[in-house]
PDB file with one MODEL, atoms N, CA, C and O in Angstrom:
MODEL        1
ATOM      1  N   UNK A   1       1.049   6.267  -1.730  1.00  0.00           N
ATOM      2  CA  UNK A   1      -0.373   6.324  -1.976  1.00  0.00           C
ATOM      3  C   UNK A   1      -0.812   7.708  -2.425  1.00  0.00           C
ATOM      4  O   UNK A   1      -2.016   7.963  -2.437  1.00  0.00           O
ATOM      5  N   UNK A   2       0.186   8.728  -2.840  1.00  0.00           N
ATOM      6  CA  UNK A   2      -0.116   9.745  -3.491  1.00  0.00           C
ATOM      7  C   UNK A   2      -1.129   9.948  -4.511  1.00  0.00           C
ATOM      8  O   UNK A   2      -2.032  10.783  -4.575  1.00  0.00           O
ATOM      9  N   UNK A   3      -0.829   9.112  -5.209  1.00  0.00           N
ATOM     10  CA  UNK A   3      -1.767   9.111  -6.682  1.00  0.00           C
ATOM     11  C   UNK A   3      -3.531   8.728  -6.246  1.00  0.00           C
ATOM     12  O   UNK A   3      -4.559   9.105  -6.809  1.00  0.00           O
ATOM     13  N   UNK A   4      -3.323   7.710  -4.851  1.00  0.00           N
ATOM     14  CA  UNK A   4      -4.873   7.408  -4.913  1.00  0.00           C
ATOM     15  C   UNK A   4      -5.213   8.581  -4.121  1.00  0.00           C
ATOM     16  O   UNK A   4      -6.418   8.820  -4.201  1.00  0.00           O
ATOM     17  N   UNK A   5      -4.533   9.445  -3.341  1.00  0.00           N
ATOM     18  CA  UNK A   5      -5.139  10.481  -2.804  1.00  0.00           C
ATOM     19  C   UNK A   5      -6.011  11.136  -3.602  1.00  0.00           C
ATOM     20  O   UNK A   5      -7.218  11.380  -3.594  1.00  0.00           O
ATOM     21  N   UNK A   6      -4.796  11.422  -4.501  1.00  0.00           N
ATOM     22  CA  UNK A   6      -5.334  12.745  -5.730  1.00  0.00           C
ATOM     23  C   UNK A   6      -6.392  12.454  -6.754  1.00  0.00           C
ATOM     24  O   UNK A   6      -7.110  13.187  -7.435  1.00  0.00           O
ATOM     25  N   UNK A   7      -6.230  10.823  -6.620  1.00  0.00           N
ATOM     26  CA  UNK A   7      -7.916  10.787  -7.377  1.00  0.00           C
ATOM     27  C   UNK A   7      -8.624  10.989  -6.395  1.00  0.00           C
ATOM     28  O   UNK A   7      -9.225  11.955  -6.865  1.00  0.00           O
ATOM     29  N   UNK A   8      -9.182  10.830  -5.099  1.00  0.00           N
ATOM     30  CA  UNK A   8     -10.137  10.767  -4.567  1.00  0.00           C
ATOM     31  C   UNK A   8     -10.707  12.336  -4.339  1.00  0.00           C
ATOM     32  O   UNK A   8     -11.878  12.716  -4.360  1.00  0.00           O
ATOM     33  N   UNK A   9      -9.453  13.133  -4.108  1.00  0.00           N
ATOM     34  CA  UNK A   9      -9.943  14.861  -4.009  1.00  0.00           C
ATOM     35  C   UNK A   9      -9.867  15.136  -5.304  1.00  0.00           C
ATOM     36  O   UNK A   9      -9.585  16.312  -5.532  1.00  0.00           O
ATOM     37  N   UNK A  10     -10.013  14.493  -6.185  1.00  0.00           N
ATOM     38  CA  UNK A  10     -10.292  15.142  -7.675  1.00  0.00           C
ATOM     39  C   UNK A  10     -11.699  14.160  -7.937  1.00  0.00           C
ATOM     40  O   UNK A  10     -12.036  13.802  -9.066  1.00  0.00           O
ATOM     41  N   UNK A  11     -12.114  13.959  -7.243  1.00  0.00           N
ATOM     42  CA  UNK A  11     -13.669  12.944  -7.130  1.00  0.00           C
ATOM     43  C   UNK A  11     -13.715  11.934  -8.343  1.00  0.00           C
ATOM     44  O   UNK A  11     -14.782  11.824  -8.948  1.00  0.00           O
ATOM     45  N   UNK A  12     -12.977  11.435  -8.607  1.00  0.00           N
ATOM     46  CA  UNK A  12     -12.247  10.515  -9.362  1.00  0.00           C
ATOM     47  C   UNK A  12     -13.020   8.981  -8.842  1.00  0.00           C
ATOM     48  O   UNK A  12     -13.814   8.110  -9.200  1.00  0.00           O
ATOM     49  N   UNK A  13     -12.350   9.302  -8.019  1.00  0.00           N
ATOM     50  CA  UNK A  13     -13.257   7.999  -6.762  1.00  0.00           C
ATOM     51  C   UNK A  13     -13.253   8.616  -5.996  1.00  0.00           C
ATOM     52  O   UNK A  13     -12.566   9.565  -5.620  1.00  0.00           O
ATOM     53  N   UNK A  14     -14.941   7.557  -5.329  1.00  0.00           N
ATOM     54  CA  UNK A  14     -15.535   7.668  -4.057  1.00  0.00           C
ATOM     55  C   UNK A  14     -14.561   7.193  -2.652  1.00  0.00           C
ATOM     56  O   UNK A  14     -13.506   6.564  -2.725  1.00  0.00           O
ATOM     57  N   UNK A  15     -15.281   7.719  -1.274  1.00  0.00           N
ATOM     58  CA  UNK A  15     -14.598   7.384  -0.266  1.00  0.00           C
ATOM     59  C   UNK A  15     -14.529   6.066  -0.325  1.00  0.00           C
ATOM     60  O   UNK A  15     -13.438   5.539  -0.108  1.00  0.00           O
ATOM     61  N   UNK A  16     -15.669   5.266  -0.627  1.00  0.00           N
ATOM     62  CA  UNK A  16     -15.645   4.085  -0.230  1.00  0.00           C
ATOM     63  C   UNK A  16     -14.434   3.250  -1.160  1.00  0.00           C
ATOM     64  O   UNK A  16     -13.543   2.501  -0.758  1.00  0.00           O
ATOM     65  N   UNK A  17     -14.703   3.598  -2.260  1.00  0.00           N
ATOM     66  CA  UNK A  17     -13.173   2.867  -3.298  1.00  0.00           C
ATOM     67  C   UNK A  17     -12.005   3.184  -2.468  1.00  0.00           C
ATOM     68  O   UNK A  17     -11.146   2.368  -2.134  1.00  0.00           O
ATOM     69  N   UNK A  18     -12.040   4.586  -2.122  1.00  0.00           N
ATOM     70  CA  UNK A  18     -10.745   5.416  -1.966  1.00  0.00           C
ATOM     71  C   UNK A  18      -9.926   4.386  -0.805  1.00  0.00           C
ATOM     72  O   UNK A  18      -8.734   4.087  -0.876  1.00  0.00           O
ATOM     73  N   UNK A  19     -11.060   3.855   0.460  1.00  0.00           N
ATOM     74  CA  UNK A  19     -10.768   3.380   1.598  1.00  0.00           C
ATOM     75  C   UNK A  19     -10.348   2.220   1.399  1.00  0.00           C
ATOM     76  O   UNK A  19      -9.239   1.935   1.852  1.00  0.00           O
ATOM     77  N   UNK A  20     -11.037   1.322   0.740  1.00  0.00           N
ATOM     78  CA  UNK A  20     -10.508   0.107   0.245  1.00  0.00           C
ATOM     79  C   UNK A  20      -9.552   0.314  -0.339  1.00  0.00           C
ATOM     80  O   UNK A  20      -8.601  -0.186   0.263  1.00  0.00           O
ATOM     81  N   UNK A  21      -9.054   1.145  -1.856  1.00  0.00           N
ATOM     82  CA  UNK A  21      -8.003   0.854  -2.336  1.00  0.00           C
ATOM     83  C   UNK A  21      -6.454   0.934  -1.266  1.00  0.00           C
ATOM     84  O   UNK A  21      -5.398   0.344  -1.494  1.00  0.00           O
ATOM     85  N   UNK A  22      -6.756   1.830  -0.124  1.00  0.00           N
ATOM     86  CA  UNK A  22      -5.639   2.487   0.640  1.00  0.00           C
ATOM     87  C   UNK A  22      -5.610   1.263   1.802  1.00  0.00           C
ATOM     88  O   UNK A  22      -4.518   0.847   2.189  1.00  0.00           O
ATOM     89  N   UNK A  23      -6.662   0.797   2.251  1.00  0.00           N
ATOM     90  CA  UNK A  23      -6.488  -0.622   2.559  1.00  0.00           C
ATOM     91  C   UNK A  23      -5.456  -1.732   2.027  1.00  0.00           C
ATOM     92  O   UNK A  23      -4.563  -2.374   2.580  1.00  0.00           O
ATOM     93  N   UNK A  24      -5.958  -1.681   0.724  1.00  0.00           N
ATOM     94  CA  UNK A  24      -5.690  -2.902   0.479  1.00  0.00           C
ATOM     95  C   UNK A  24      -3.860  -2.521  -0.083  1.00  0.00           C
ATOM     96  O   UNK A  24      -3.026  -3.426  -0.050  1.00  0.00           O
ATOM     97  N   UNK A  25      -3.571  -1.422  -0.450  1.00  0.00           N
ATOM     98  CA  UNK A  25      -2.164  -0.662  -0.788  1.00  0.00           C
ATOM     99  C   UNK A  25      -1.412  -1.107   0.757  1.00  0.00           C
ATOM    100  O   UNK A  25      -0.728  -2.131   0.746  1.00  0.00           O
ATOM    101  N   UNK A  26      -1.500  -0.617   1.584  1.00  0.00           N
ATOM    102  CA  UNK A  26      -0.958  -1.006   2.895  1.00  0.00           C
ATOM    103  C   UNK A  26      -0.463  -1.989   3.280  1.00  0.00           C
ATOM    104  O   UNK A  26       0.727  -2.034   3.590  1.00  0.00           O
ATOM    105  N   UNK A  27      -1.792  -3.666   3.393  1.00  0.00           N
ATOM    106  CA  UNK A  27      -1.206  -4.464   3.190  1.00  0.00           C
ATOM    107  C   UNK A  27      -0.587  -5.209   2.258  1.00  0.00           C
ATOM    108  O   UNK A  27      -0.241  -6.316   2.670  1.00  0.00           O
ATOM    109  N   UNK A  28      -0.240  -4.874   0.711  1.00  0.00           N
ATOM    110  CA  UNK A  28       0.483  -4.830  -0.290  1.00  0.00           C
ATOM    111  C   UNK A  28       1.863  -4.390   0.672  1.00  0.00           C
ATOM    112  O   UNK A  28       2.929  -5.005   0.646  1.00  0.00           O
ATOM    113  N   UNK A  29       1.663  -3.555   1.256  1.00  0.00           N
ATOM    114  CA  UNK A  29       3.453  -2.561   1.742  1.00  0.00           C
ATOM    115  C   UNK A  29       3.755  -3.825   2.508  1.00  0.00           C
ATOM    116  O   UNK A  29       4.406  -4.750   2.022  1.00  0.00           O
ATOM    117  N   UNK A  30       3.247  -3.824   3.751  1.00  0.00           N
ATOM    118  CA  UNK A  30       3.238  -4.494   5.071  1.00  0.00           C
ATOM    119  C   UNK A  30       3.780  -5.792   4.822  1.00  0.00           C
ATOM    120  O   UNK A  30       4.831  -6.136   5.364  1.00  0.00           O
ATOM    121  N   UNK A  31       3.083  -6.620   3.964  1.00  0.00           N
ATOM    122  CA  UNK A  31       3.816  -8.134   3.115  1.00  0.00           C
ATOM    123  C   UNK A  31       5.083  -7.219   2.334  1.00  0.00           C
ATOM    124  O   UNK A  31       6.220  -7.269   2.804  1.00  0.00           O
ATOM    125  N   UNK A  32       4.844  -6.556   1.361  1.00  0.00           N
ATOM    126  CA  UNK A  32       6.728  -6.464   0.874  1.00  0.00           C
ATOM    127  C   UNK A  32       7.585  -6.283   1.995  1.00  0.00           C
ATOM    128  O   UNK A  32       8.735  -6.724   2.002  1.00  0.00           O
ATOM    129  N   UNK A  33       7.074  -5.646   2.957  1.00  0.00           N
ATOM    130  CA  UNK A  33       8.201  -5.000   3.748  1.00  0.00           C
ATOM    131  C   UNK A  33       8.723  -6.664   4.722  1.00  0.00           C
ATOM    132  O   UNK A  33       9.841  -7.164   4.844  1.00  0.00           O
ATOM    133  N   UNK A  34       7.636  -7.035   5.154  1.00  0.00           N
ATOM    134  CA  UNK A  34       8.097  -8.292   5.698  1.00  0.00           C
ATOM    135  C   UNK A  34       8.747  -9.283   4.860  1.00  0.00           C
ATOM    136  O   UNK A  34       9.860  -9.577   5.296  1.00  0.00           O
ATOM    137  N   UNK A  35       8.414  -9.894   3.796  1.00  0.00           N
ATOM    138  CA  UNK A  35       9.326 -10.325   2.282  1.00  0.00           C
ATOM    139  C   UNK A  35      10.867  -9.821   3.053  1.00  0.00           C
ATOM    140  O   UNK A  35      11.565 -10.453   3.846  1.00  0.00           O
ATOM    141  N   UNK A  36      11.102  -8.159   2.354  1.00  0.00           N
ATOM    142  CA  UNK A  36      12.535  -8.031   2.763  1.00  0.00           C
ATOM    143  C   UNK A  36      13.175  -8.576   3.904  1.00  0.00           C
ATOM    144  O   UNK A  36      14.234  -9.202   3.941  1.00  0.00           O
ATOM    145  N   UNK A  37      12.309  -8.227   4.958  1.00  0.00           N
ATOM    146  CA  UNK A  37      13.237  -8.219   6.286  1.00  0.00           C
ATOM    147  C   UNK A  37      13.744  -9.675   6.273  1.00  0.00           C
ATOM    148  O   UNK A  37      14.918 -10.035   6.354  1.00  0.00           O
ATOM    149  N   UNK A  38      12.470 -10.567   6.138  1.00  0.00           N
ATOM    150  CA  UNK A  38      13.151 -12.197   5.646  1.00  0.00           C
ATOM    151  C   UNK A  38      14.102 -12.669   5.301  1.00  0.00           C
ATOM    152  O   UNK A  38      14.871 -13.466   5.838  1.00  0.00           O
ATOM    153  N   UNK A  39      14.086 -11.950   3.915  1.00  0.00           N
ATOM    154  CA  UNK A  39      15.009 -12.171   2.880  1.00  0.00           C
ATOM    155  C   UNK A  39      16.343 -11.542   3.273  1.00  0.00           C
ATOM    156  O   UNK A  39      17.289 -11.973   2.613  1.00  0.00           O
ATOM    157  N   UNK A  40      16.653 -10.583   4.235  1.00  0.00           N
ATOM    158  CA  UNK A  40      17.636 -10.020   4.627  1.00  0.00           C
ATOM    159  C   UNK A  40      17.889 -11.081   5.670  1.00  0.00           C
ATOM    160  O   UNK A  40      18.975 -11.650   5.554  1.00  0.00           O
ATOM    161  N   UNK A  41      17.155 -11.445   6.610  1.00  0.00           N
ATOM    162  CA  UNK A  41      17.356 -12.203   7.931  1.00  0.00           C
ATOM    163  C   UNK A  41      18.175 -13.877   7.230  1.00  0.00           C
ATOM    164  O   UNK A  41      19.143 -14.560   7.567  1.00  0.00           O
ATOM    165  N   UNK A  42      17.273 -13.943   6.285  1.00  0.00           N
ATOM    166  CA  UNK A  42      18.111 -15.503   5.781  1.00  0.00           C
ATOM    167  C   UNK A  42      19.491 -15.275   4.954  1.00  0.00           C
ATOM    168  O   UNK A  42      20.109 -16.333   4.827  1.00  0.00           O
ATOM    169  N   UNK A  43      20.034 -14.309   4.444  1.00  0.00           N
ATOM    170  CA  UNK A  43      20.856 -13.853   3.849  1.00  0.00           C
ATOM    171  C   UNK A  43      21.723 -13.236   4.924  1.00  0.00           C
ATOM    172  O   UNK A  43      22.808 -12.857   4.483  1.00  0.00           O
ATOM    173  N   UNK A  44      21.534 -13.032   6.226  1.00  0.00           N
ATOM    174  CA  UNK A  44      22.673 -12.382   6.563  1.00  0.00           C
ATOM    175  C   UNK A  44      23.004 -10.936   6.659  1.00  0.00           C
ATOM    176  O   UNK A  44      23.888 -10.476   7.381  1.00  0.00           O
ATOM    177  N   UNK A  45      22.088 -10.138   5.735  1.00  0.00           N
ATOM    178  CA  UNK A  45      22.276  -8.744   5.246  1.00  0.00           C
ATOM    179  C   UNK A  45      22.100  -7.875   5.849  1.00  0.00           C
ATOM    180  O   UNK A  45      22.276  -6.751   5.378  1.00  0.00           O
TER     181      UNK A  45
ENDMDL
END
């Protein structure tokens, strides 16, 4: 989430975008990361 940092202290975007976008980035992670572990757990890996 580097990049949305650096827009937000470059006032690029507001807090309020900033919070949502880093929201919504997270659970983007949180589902891939669970995806893998799945996909490892049914595979064996």
């Amino acid at each position: 989430m580097g990049w949305i940092e650096m827009f937000h202290k470059s006032d690029l975007i507001d807090l309020r975008s900033f919070e949502s976008i880093s929201s919504d980035c997270q659970e983007i992670i949180a589902m891939l990361v669970a995806s893998i572990n799945t996909t490892k757990k049914n595979f064996n890996l």
